[in-house]
Residue, then its C-alpha position, 0 to 999 in steps of 0.5 A: x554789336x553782332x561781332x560783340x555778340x558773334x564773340x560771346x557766343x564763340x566763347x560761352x560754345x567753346x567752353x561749354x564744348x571743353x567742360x562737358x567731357x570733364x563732367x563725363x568722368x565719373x570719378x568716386x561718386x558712385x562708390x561707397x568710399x567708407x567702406x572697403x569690401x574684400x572678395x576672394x575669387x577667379x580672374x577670368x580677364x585682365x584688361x589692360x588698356x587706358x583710360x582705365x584697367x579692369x579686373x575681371x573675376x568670378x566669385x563663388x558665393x555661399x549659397x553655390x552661385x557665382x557673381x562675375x565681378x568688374x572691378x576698375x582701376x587707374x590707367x596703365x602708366x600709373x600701374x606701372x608705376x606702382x609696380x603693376x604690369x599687363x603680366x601681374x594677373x592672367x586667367x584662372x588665377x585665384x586672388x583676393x580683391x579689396x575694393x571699394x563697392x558701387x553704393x548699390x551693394x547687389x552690384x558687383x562692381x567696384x574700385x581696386x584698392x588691393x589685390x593678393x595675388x596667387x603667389x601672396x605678392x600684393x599689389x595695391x593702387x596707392x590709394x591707403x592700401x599697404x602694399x609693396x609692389x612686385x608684380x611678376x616680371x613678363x618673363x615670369x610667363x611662357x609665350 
């Protein structure tokens, strides 16, 4: 009887132990997938890493003020596939994100769809968003 109980309780631990990560992943619920928001401003970092790339940008608003955005997207292998680089953006660029927001519209996150770079090349995450690739090549920047 304890080994039959000893066995259960290994299993139900060892499932819980592989499930609570998956549950960790947030996925889309916090943002309002019906709605696209498109924002023009300046990067200020591109962050290239997994499990997610970031795109940092301020955004200079009406009133004077400048919201800093962040806005998330897939991991580097699938940029790259979609003709991104760790070279596509770099400080000081102006560029024109579409995003779908966090549902809490006076937080400036998001979740990239698209972006126009200084250069008018579009950069889209495949996600419903039009775009070719076409990210600049690395050696389109000095070292």
């Amino acid at each position: 009887m304890t080994h039959r109980f000893i066995s259960a309780f290994a299993i139900a631990l060892g499932f819980l132990i592989v499930s609570v990560p998956l549950l960790a992943h947030h996925g889309n619920a916090e943002f309002n997938m019906a709605k696209t928001v498109t924002v023009k401003g300046t990067v200020t970092e591109w962050f290239w890493a997994n499990p997610h790339c970031f795109l940092k940008f301020d955004e200079k608003t009406e009133t004077g003020d400048v919201r800093h955005w962040v806005v998330e997207t897939s991991n580097p292998p699938d940029m790259v596939n979609l003709g991104w680089s760790r070279y596509s953006m770099k400080p000081g660029d102006a560029v024109t994100v579409t995003m779908h927001q966090v549902k809490d519209p006076n937080r400036p996150i998001g979740r990239l769809t698209r972006v126009v770079l200084p250069n008018d090349k579009v950069l889209g995450t495949g996600a419903g968003d039009n775009a070719g690739s076409g990210a600049p090549k690395p050696e389109a920047y000095p070292k």
